[in-house]
C-alpha positions as a Markdown table, in Angstrom:
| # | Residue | x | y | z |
|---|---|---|---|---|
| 1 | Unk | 23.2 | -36.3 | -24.3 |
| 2 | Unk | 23.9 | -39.2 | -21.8 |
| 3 | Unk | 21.7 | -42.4 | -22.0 |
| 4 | Unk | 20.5 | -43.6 | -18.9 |
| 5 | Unk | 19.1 | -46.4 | -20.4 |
| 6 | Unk | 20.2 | -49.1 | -22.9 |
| 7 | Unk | 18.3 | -51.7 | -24.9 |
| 8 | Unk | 16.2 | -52.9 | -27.7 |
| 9 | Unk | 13.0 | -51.9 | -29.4 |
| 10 | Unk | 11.3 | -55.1 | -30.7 |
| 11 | Unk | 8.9 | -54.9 | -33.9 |
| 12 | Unk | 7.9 | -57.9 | -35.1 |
| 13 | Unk | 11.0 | -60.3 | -35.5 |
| 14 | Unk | 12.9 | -56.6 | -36.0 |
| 15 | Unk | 15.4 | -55.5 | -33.4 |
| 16 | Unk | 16.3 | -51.9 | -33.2 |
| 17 | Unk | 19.2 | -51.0 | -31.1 |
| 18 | Unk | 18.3 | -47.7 | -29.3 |
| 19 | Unk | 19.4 | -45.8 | -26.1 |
| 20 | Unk | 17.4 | -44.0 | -24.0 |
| 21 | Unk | 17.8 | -40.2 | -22.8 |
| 22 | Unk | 15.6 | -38.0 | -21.4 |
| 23 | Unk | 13.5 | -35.4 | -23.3 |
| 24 | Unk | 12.7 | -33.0 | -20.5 |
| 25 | Unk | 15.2 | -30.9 | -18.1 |
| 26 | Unk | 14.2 | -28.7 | -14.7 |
| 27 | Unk | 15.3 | -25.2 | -15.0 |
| 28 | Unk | 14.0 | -24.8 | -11.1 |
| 29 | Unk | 15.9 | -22.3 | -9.2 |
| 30 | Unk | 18.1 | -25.3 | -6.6 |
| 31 | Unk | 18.3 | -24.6 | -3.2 |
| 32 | Unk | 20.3 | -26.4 | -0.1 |
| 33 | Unk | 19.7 | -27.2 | 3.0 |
| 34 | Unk | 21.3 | -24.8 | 5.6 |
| 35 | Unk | 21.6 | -24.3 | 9.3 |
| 36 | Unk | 19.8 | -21.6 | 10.0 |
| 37 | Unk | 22.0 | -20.0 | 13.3 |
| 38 | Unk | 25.3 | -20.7 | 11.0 |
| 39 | Unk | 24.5 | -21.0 | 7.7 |
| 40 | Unk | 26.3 | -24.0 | 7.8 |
| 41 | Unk | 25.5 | -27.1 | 4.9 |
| 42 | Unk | 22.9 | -29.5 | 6.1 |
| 43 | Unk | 24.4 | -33.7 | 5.2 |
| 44 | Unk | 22.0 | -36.3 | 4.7 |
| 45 | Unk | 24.3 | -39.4 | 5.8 |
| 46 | Unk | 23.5 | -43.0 | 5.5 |
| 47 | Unk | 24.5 | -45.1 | 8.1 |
| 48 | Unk | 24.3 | -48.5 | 9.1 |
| 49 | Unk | 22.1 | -49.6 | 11.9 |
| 50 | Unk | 24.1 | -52.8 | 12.6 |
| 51 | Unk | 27.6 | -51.3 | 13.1 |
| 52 | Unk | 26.3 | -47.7 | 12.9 |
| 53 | Unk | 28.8 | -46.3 | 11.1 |
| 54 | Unk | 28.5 | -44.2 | 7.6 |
| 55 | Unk | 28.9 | -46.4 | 4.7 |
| 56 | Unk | 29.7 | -45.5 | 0.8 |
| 57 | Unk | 27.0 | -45.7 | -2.1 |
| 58 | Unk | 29.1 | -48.5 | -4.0 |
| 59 | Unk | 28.4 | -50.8 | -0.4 |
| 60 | Unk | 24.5 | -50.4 | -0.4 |
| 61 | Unk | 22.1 | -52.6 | -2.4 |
| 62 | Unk | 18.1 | -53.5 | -2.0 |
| 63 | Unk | 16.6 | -55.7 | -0.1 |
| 64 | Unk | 12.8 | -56.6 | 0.4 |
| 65 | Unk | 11.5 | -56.3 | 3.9 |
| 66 | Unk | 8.4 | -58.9 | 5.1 |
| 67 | Unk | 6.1 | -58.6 | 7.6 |
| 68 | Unk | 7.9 | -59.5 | 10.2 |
| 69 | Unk | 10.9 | -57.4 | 9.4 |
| 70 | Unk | 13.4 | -59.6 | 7.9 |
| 71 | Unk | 15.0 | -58.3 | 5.3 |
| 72 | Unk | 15.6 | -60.6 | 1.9 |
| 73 | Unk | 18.7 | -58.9 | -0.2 |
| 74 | Unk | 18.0 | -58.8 | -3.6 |
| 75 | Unk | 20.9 | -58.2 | -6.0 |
| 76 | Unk | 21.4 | -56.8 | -9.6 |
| 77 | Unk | 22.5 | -60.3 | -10.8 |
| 78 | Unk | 19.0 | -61.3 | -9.2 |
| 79 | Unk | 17.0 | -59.1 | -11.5 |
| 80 | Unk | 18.8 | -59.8 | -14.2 |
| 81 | Unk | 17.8 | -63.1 | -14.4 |
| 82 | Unk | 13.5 | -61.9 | -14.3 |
| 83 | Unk | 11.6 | -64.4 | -16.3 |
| 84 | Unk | 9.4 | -61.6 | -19.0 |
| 85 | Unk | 11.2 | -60.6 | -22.3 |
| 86 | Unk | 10.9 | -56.9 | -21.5 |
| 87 | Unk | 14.1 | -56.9 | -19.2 |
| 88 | Unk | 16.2 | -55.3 | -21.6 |
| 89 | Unk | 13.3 | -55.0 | -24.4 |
| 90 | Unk | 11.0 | -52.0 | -25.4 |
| 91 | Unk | 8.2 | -55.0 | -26.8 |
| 92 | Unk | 6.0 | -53.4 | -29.3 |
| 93 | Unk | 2.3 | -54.9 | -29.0 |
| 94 | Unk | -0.1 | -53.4 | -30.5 |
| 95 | Unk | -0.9 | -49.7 | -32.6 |
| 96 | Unk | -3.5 | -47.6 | -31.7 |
| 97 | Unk | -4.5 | -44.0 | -32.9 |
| 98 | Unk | -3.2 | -41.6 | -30.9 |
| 99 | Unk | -6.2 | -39.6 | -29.7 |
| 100 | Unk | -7.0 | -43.0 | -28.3 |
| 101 | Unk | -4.6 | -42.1 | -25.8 |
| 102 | Unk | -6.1 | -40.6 | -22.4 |
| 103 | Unk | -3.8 | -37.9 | -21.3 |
| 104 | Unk | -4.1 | -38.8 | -17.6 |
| 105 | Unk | -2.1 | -41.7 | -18.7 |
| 106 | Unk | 1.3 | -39.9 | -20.1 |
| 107 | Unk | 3.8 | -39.9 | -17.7 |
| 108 | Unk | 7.3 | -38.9 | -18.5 |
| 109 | Unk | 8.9 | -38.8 | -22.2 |
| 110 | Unk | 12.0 | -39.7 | -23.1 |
| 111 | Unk | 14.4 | -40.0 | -26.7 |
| 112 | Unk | 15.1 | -43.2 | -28.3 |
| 113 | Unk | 18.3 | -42.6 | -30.3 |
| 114 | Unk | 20.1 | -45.5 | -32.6 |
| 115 | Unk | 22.4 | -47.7 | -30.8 |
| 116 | Unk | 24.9 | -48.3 | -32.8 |
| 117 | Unk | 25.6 | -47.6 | -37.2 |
| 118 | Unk | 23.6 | -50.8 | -38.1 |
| 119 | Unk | 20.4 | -49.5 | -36.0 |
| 120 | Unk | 20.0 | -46.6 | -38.3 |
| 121 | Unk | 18.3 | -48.9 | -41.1 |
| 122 | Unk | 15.3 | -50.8 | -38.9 |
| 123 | Unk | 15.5 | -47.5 | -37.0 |
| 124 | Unk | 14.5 | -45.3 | -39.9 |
| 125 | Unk | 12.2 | -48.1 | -41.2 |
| 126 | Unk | 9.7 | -47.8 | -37.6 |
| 127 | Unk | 9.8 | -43.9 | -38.1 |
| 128 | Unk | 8.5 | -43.9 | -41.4 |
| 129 | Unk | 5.9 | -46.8 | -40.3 |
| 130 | Unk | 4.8 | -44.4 | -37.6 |
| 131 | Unk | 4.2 | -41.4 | -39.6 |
| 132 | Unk | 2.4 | -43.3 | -42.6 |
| 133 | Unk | 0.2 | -44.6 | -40.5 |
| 134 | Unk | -1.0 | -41.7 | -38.5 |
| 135 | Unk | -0.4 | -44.2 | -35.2 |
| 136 | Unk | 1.2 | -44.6 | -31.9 |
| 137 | Unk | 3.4 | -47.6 | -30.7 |
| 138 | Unk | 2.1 | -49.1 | -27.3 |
| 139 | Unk | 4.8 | -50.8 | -25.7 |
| 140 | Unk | 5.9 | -52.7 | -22.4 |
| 141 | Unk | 10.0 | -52.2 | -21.4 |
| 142 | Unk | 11.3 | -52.9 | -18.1 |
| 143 | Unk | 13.2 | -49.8 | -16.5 |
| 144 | Unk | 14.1 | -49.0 | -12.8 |
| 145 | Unk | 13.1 | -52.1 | -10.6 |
| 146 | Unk | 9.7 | -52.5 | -12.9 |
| 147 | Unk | 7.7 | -53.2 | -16.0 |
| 148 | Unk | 5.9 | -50.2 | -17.3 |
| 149 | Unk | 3.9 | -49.4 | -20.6 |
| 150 | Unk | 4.9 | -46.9 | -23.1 |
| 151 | Unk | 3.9 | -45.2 | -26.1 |
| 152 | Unk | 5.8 | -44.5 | -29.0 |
| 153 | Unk | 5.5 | -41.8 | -31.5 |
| 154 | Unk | 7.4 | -39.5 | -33.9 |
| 155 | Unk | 8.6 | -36.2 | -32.6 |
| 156 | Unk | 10.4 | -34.4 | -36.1 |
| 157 | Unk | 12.6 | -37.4 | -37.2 |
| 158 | Unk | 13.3 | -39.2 | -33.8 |
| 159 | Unk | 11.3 | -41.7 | -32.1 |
| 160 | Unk | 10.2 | -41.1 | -28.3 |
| 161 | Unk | 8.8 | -42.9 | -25.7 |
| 162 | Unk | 6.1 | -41.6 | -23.2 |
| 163 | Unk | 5.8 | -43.4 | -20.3 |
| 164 | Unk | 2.0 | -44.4 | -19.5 |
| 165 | Unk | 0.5 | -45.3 | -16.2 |
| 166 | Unk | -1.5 | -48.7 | -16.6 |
| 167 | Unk | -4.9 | -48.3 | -16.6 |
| 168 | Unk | -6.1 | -49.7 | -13.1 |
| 169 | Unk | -3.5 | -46.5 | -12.2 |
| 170 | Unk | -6.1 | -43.9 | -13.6 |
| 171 | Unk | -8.9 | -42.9 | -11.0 |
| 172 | Unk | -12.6 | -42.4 | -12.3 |
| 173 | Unk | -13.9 | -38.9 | -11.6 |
| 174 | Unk | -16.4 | -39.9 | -9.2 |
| 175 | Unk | -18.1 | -37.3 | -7.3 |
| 176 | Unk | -15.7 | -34.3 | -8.5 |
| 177 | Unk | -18.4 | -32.9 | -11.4 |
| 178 | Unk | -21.1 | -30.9 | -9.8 |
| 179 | Unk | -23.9 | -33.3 | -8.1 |
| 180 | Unk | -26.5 | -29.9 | -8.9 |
| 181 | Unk | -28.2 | -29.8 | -12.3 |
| 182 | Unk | -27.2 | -26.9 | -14.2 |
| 183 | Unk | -28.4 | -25.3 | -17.3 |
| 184 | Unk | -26.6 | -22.4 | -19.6 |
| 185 | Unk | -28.1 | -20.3 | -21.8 |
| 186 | Unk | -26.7 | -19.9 | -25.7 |
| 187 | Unk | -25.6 | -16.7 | -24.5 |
| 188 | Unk | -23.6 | -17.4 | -21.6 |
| 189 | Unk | -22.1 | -20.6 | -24.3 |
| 190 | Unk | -21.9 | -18.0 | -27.3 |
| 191 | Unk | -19.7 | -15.5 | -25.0 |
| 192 | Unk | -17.8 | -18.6 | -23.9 |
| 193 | Unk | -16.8 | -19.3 | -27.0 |
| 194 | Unk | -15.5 | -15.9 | -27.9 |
| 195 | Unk | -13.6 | -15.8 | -25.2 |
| 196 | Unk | -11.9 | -19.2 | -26.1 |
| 197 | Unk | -11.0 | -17.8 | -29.5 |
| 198 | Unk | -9.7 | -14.3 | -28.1 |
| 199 | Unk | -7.6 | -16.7 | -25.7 |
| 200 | Unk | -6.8 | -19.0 | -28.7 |
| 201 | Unk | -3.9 | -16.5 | -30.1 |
| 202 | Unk | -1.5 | -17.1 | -27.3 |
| 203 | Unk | 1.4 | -20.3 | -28.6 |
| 204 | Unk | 3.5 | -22.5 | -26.3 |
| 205 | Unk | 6.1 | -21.0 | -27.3 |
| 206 | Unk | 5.1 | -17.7 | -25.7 |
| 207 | Unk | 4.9 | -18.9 | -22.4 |
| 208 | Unk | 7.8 | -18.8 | -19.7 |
| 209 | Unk | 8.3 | -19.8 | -16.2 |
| 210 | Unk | 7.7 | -16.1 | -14.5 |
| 211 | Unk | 7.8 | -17.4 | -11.0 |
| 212 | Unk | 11.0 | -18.9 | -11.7 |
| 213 | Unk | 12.5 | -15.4 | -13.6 |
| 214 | Unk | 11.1 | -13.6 | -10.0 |
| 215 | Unk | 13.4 | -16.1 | -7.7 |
| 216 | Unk | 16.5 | -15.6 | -9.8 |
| 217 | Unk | 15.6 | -11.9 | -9.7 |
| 218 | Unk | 15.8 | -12.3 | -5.7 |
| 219 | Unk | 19.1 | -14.6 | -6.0 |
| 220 | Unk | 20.7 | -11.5 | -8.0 |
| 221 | Unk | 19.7 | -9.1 | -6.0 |
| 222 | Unk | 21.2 | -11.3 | -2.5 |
| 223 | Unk | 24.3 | -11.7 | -4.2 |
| 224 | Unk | 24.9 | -8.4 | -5.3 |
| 225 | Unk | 24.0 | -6.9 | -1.6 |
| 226 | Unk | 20.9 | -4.8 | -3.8 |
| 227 | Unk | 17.8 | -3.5 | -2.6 |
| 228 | Unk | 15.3 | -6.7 | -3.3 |
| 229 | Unk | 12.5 | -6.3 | -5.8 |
| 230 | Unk | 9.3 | -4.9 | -4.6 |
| 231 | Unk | 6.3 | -7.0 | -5.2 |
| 232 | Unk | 3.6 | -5.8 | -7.8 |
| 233 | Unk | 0.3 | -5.0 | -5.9 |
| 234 | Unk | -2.1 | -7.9 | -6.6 |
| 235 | Unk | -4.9 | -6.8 | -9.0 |
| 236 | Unk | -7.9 | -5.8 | -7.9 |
| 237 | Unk | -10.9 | -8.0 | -8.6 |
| 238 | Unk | -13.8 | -5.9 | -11.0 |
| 239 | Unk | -17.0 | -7.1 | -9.2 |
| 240 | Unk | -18.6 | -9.5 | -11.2 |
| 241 | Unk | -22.2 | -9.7 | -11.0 |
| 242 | Unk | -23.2 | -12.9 | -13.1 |
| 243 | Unk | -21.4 | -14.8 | -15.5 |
| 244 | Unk | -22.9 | -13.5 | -18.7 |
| 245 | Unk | -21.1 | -9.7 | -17.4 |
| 246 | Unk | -18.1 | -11.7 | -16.5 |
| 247 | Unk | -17.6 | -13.4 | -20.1 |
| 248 | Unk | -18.7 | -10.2 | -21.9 |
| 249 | Unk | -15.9 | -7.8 | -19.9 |
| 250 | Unk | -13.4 | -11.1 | -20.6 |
| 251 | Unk | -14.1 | -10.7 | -24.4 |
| 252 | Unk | -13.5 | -6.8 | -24.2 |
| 253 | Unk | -10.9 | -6.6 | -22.7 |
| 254 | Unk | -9.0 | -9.5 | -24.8 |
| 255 | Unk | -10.1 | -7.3 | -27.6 |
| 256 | Unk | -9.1 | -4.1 | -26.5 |
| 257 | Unk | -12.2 | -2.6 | -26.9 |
| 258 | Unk | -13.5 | -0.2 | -24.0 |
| 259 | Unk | -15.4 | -0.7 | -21.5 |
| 260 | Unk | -19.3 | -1.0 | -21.4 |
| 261 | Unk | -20.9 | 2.2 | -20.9 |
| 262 | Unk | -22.0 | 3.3 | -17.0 |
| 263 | Unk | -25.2 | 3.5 | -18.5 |
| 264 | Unk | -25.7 | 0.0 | -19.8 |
| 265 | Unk | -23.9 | -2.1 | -16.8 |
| 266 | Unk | -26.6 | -4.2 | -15.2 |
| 267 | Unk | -28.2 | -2.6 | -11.4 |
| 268 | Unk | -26.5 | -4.2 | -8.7 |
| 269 | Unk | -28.2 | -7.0 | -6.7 |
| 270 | Unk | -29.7 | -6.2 | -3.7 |
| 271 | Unk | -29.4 | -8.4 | -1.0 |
| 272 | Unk | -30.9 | -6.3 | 2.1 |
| 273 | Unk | -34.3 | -5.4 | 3.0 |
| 274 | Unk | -35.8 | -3.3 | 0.2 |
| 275 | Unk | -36.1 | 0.1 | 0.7 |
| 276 | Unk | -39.1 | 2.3 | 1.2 |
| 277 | Unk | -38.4 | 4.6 | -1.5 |
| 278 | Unk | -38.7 | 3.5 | -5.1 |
| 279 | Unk | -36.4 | 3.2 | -7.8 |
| 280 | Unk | -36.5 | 3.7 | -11.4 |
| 281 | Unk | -39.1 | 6.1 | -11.2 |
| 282 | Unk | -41.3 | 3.8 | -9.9 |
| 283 | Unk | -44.0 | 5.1 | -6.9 |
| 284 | Unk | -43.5 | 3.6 | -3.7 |
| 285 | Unk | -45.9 | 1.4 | -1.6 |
| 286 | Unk | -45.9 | 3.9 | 0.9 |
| 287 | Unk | -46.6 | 6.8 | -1.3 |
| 288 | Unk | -49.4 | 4.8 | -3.1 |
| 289 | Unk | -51.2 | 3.7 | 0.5 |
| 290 | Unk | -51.2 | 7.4 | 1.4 |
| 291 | Unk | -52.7 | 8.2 | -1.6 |
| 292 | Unk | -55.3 | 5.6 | -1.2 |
| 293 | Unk | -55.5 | 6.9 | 2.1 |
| 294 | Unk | -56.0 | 10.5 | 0.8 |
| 295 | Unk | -58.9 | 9.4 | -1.8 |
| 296 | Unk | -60.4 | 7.2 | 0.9 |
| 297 | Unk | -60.9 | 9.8 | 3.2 |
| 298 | Unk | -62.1 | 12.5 | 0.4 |
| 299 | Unk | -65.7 | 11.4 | -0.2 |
| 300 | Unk | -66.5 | 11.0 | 3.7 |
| 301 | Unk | -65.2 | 14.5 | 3.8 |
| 302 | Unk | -67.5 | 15.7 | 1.5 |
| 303 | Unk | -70.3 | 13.9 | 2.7 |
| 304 | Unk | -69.2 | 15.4 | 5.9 |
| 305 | Unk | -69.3 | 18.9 | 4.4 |
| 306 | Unk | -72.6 | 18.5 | 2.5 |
| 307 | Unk | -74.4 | 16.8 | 6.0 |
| 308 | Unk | -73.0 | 20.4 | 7.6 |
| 309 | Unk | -74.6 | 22.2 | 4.6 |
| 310 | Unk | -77.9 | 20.7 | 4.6 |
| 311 | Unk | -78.3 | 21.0 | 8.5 |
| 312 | Unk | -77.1 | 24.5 | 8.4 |
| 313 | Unk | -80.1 | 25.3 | 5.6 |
| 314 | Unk | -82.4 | 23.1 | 7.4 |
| 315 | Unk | -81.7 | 25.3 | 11.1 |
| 316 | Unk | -82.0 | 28.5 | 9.0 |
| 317 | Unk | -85.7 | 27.1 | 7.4 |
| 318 | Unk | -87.0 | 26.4 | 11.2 |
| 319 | Unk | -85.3 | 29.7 | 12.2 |
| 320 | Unk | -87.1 | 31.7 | 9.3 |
| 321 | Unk | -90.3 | 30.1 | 10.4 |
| 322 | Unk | -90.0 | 30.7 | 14.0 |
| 323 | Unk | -89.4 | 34.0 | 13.5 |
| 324 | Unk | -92.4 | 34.0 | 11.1 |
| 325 | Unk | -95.0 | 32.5 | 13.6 |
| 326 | Unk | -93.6 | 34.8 | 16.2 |
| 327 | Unk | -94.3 | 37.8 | 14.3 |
| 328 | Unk | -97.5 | 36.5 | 13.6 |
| 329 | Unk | -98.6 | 35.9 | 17.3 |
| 330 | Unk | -97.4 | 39.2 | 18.3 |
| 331 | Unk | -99.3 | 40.8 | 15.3 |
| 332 | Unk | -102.6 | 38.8 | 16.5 |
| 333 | Unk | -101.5 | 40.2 | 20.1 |
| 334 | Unk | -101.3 | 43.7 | 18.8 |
| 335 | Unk | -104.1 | 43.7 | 17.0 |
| 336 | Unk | -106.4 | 41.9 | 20.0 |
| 337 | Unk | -105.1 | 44.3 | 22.2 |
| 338 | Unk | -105.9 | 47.4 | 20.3 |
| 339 | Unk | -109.4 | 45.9 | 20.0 |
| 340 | Unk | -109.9 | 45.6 | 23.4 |
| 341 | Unk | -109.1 | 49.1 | 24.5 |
| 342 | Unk | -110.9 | 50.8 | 21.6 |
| 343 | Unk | -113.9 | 48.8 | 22.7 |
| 344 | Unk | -113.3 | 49.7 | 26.3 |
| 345 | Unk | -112.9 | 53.3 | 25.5 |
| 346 | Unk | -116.0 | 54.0 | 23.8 |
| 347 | Unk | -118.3 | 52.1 | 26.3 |
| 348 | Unk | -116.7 | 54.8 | 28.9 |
| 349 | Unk | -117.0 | 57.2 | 26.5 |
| 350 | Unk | -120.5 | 56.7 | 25.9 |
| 351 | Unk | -121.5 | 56.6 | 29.8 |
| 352 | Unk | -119.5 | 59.4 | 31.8 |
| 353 | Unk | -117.9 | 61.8 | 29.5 |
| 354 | Unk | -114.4 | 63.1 | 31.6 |
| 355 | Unk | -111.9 | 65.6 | 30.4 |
| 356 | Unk | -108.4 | 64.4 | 30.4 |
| 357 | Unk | -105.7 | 65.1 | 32.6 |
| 358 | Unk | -102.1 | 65.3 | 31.5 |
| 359 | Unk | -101.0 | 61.8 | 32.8 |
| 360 | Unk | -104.0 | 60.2 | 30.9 |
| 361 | Unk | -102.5 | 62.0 | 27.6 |
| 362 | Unk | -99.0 | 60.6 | 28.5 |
| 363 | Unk | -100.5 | 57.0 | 29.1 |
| 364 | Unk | -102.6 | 57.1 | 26.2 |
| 365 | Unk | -99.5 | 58.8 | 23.8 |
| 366 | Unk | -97.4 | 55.4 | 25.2 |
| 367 | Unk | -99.9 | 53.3 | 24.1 |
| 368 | Unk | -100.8 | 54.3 | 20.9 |
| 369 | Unk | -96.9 | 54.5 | 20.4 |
């Protein structure tokens, strides 16, 4: 592997020859830059405003631009002569556990091979410090116009170095936690941790870049003049009703196990106006005020029916005893009358006896009838 760095690591009054290379590679799918009418290469070329003209890469340098725009050139044989120790120096100064380390702070990592055949020794010496210890190297080096802190640590039996950001770098969390006050339930924490441990089976080593697999499916498919592959359909969202269902679906189906019966999923939430109608069996306000209703209105009904009854056998009493008195009157009548005409008939009889015609028989027949 190339170095792109070389130097030394400085323990102590030790020096330790080492190179640098990089631990990490991009396996991004590259693309260029075309014109899109032609096709044609897109050229990014650096030219000089001065005598504007292109110039070479071996004919620029830096330079450090003030306020006012002047430019101050600042050359290699400049920097070489910085005044800190960590120029050409990874400078060891201090150990520190390494879960001490805040990950926010690990930037990138890099190997630190042996220089030359007389590094091996002091070389060999800081690994085996590193690993009896159970500690990390923090270190200061120099690289790429500026001074930067590092940690050191054993990766199988070489040493690398992980850049770290300094910590005035690192941002405090303020205001990205939820400002609301929020409580869980030993369920909702139980089911989370289940579904942590069904999610726990799954290594590093398992996972690959499917995105970029998909893009050098596409590539293959351009080049060969093939039919491009389709697109899976996105999966459709389960509607999740609260958390607590959410976890306990996660943990089935990490499991394999089926799915919760119709039966025991949780009712939807309604969020419109409740209906009229109950649910669950349950009677219905309606239903109940009708019944209400229907008792309310039962006793004035028989009240109603029993006022009808009373006047109806109260009528029939003063009909009974009209009818009586009349009979009685017309009896007293009957009987005054009869009196009368027996008392008138014998005072006639009594004075001028008469023989009867044929109308008197009729009249008196109609009376005594």
């Amino acid at each position: 592997m190339r170095s792109i760095w070389n130097g030394v690591i400085s323990f102590g009054l030790v020096r330790v020859p080492i190179k640098l290379v990089n631990a990490t590679e991009s396996h991004s799918v590259p693309f260029r830059e075309i014109h899109t009418e032609d096709g044609g290469r897109i050229r990014h070329r650096k030219f000089c405003e001065l005598e504007d003209r292109e110039v070479a890469a071996q004919e620029i340098s830096r330079g450090y631009e003030e306020a006012d725009g002047t430019i101050i050139p600042i050359t290699d044989e400049d920097l070489a002569h910085l005044p800190i120790p960590t120029a050409r120096t990874i400078e060891i100064v201090t150990f520190v556990p390494e879960d001490s380390i805040d990950p926010l702070q690990l930037g990138a990592a890099y190997y630190l091979a042996a220089g030359r055949a007389p590094a091996a020794r002091p070389y060999t010496l800081l690994r085996e410090t590193l690993k009896r210890g159970n500690r990390v190297a923090i270190a200061k080096f120099a690289l790429r116009g500026r001074e930067r802190l590092g940690m050191l640590r054993v990766v199988g039996e070489a040493i690398t170095l992980h850049g770290l950001l300094w910590p005035d770098e690192v941002r405090a969390p303020e205001g990205i936690a939820p400002a609301a006050d929020v409580t869980l339930h030993d369920k909702e924490l139980r089911l989370a941790d289940a579904l942590m441990d069904a999610l726990s089976g799954v290594g590093l080593e398992d996972l690959r870049d499917e995105y970029r697999e998909a893009v050098e499916q596409v590539v293959a498919a351009k080049i060969s003049g093939e039919a491009l592959p389709e697109a899976p359909e996105p999966e459709r969202g389960v509607e999740v009703l609260d958390l607590t269902t959410a976890l306990e679906r996660s943990v089935r189906a990490l499991r394999g196990e089926p799915a919760e019966p119709e039966a025991e999923r949780p009712p939807r939430r309604r969020t419109s106006r409740p209906s009229s109608k109950g649910t669950g069996g349950g009677k219905s306000p309606s239903t109940t005020e009708r019944k209400k209703t229907s008792s309310a209105r039962e006793p004035a009904t028989r009240t109603s029916r029993s006022g009808k009854n009373t006047t109806a056998k109260n009528t029939t009493a003063k009909n009974t005893t009209a009818k009586n008195t009349t009979a009685k009157n017309t009896t007293a009548k009957n009987t005054t009358a009869k009196n009368t005409t027996g008392s008138a008939a014998e005072g006639a009889a009594g004075k001028t006896p008469s023989k009867k015609t044929p109308a008197t028989r009729t009249a008196s027949r109609k009376r005594s009838a």
